[in-house]
C-alpha positions as CSV (number, residue, x, y, z in Angstrom):
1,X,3.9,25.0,4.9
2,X,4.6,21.3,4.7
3,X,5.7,19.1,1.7
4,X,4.0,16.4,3.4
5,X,0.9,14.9,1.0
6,X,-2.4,15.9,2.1
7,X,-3.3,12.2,1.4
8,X,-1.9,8.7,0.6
9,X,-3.3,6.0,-2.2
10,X,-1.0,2.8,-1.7
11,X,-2.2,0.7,-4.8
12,X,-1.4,-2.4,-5.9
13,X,1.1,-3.3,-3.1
14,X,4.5,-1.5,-1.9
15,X,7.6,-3.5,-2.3
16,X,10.1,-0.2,-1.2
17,X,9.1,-0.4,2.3
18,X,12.1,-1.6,3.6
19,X,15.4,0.0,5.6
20,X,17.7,2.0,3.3
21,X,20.6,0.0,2.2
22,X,19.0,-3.3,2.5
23,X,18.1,-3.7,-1.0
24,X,19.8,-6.7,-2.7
25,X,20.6,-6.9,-6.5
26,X,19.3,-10.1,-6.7
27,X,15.2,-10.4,-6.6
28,X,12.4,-8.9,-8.4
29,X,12.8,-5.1,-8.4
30,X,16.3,-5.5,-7.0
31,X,15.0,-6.5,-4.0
32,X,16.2,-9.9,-2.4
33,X,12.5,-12.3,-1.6
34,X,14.3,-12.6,2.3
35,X,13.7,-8.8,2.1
36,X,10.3,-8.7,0.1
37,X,8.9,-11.0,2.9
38,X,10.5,-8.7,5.8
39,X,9.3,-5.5,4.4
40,X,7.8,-3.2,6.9
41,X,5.5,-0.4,5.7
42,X,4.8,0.9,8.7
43,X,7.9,2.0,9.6
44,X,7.4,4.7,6.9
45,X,3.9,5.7,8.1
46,X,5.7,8.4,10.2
47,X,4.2,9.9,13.6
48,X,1.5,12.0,11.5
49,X,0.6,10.8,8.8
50,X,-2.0,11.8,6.0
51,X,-5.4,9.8,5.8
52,X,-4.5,7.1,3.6
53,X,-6.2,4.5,1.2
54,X,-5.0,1.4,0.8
55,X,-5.6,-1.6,-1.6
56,X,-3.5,-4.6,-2.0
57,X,-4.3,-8.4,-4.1
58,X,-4.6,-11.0,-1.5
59,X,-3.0,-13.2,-4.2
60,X,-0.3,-11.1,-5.2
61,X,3.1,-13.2,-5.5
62,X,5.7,-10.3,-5.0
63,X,5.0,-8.0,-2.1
64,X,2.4,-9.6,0.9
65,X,-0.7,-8.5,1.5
66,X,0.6,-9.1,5.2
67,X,2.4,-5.6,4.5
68,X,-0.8,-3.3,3.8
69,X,-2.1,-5.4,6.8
70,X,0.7,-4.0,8.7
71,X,0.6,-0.4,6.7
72,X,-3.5,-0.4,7.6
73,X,-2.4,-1.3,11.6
74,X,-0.1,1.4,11.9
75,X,-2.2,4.2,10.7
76,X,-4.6,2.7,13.5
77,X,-1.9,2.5,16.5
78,X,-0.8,6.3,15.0
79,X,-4.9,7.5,15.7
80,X,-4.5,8.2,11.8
81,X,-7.4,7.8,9.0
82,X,-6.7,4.8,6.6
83,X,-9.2,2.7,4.9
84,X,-8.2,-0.8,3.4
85,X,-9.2,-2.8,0.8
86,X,-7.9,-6.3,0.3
87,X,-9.1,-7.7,-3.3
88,X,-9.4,-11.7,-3.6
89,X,-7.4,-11.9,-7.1
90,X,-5.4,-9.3,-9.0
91,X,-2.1,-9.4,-11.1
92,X,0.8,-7.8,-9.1
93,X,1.0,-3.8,-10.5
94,X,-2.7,-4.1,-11.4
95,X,-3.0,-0.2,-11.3
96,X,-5.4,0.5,-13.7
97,X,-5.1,-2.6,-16.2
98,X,-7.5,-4.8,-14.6
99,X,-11.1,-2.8,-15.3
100,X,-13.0,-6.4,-15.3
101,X,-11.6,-8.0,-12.3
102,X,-13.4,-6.6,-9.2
103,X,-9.9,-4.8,-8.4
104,X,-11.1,-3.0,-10.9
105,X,-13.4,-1.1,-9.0
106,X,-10.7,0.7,-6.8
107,X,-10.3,3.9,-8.5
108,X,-14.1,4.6,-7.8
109,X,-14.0,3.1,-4.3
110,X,-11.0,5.5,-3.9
111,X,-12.6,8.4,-5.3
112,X,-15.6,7.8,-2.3
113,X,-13.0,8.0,0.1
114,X,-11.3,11.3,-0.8
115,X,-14.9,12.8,-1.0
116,X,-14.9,11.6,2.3
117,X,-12.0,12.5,3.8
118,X,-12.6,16.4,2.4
119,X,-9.1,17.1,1.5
């Protein structure tokens, strides 16, 4: 049996995806912005991993969109399942707080996938 999750929402953008023991007090989220710019999900995306659905703000001023980019490519170059969404405008953290932006709309565009993906 595996612990591994039999699926992967990355929402609203993933700041953590650096080395261990790089993190800097200084910086949103004690994260240094030389280190929020370097981040590199797809170092975590592993050799396997589950299908995935990713959405990330274009706009968002803390973590990238250049790192789902890179998240979305590994998945690819891994022959993995990951569908991404990249939303013009959206606050950074938008979770679920943002029903009238068209962010808003990702919990139903994620619920498609996962009926898609027959997990």
């Amino acid at each position: 049996m595996s612990a591994l999750p039999d699926w992967i929402a990355a929402i609203g953008g993933l700041s953590g995806f650096v080395a261990l023991g790089e993190a800097s007090p200084s910086g949103a989220c004690g994260v240094s912005r030389r280190l929020r710019c370097s981040a590199r999900p797809a170092r975590c995306a592993g050799d396997e991993p589950p299908p995935a659905f990713i959405g990330y703000a274009a706009n968002d001023p803390v973590v990238p969109v250049e790192n789902g980019l890179r998240l979305h490519r590994a998945y690819l170059d891994r022959g993995s399942s990951a569908e991404l969404h990249v939303f013009p405008e959206a606050p950074h953290g938008f979770a679920l707080r943002t029903p009238k932006l068209p962010v808003g709309a990702w919990p139903r565009l994620c619920a498609r996938w996962l009926e898609g993906v027959r997990v």
